[in-house]
C-alpha positions in Angstrom: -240.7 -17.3 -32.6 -238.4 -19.0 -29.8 -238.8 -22.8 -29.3 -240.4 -21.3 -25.3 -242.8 -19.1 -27.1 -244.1 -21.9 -29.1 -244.2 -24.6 -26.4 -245.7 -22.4 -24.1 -248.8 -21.5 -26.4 -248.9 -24.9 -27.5 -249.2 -25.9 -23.5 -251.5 -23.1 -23.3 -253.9 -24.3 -26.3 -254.0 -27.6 -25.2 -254.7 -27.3 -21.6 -257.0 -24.1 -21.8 -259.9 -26.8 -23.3 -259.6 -29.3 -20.6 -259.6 -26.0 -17.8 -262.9 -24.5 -19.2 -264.9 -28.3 -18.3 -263.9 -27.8 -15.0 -266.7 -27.4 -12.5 -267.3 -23.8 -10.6 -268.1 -25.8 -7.1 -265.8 -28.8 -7.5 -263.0 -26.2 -7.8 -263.5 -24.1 -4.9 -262.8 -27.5 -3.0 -259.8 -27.3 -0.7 -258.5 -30.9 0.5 -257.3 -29.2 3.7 -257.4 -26.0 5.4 -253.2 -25.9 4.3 -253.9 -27.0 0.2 -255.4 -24.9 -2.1 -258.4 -25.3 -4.2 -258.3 -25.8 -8.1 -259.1 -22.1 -8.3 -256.4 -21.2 -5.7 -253.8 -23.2 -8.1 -255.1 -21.3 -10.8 -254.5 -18.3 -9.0 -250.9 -19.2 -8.0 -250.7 -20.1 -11.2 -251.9 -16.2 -12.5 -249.4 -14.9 -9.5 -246.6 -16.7 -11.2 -247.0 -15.6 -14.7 -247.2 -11.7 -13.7 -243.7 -12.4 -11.7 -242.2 -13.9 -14.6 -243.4 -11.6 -17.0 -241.8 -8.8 -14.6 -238.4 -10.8 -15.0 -238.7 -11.4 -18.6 -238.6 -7.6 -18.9 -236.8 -6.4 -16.3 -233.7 -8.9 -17.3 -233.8 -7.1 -21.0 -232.5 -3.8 -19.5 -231.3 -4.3 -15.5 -228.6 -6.9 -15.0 -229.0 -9.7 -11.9 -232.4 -8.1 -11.1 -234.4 -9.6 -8.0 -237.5 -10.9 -8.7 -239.5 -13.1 -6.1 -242.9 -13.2 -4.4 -244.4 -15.2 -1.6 -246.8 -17.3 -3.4 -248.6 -18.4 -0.1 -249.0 -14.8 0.6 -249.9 -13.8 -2.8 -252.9 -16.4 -3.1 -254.4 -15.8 0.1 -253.9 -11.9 -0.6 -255.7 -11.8 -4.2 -258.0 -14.0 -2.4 -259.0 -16.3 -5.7 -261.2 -18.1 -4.4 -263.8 -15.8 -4.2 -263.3 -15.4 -8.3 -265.2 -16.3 -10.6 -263.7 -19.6 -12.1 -264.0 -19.0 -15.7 -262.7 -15.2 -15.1 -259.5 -17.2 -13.4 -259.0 -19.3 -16.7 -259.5 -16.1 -19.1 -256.8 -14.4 -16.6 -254.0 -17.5 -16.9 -254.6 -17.4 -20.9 -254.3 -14.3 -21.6 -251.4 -13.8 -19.3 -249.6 -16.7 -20.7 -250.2 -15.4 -24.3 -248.4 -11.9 -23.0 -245.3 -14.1 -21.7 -245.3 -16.0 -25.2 -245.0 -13.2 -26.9 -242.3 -11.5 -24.6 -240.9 -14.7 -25.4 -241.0 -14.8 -28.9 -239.3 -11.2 -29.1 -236.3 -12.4 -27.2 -233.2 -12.5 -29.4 -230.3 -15.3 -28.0 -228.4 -12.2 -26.3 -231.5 -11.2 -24.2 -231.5 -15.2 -23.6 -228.8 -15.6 -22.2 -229.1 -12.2 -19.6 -229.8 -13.3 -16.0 -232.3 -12.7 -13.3 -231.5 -13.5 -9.7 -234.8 -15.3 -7.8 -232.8 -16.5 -5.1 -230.4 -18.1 -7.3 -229.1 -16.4 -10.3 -230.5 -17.7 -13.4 -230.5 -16.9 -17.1 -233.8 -15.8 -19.0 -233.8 -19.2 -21.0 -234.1 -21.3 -17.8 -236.6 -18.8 -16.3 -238.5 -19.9 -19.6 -237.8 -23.4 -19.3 -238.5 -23.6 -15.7 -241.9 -21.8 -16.0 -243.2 -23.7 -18.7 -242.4 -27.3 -16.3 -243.6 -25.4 -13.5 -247.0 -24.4 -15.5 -247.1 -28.2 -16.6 -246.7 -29.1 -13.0 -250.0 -27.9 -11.8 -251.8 -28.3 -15.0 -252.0 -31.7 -14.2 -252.7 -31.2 -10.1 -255.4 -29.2 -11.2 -256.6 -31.5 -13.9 -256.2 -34.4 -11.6 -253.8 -36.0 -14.4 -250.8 -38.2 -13.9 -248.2 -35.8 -11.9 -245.7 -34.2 -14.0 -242.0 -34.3 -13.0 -241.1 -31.0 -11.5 -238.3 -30.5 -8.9 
C-alpha cells in the first residue's frame, strides 16, 4: 500500500467518528448567504474526491490530461444541502476509501505521470495535495484549529 493510501484512510478513520456526532440542523447552517454550510463542505468535499478520482485514473493511461471543475458551481448544482447529512458522510467515506485504494494500486511510474488542473502536476502531488486539502476542511467543518493549506 503507498504511504497516500495509508494516510488517507488513516485521515478517513479518524475523522469519519468525529463527522457522524455532527448535528443534522447545526449543519445546514450557512454563516452568510456567500459560505457554505457544514453539509455544503461536505459536499465540496464529495465533488472533489470524484474529480480526483477521475485524475487518478485518467493520468494512468492519457498523458497531461485536464481535469478541473467549478466547485462553487458544483455545490450549488448537487444542491447538498437538501441531503440528508449522514447520507453526505457515508458518500465522503466511501469515496475516499475508492481513492485509497486507486492509491494503493499505483506503482512509482504511474506516480510520477502528470495531470494538468491548471497547472501541470504529477499524480503524487495530486495525492499529497488532496489529502492537505481534505484535512483543510475537516477541521472548518469540525470547527478545529485551522489546518495549514495554501
Amino acid at each position: 500500500m503507498s504511504s497516500f493510501a495509508s494516510e488517507l484512510q488513516t485521515v478517513i478513520d479518524e475523522y469519519l467518528p468525529q463527522l457522524n456526532q455532527l448535528n443534522e440542523n447545526e449543519s445546514s447552517i450557512k454563516p452568510s448567504p456567500a459560505k457554505w454550510s457544514k453539509k455544503e463542505i461536505i459536499g465540496h468535499l464529495i465533488d472533489s474526491a470524484q474529480n480526483n478520482i477521475r485524475r487518478f485514473i485518467v493520468a494512468q493511461y492519457e498523458e497531461n490530461a485536464f481535469i478541473v471543475y467549478q466547485q462553487d458551481e458544483w455545490v450549488r448544482l448537487n444542491n447538498y444541502q437538501s441531503y440528508d447529512l449522514s447520507d453526505l458522510i457515508k458518500l465522503w467515506y466511501l469515496l475516499n476509501k475508492q481513492i485509497s485504494t486507486t492509491l494503493s494500486n499505483l506503482s512509482e511510474k504511474e506516480l510520477n505521470r502528470t495531470s494538468k488542473t491548471g497547472a501541470i502536476h504529477t499524480v503524487e502531488w495530486l495525492a499529497s495535495d488532496y489529502i492537505k486539502h481534505l484535512k483543510h476542511h475537516l477541521h472548518q467543518i469540525l470547527d478545529q484549529s485551522p489546518f495549514a493549506y495554501p
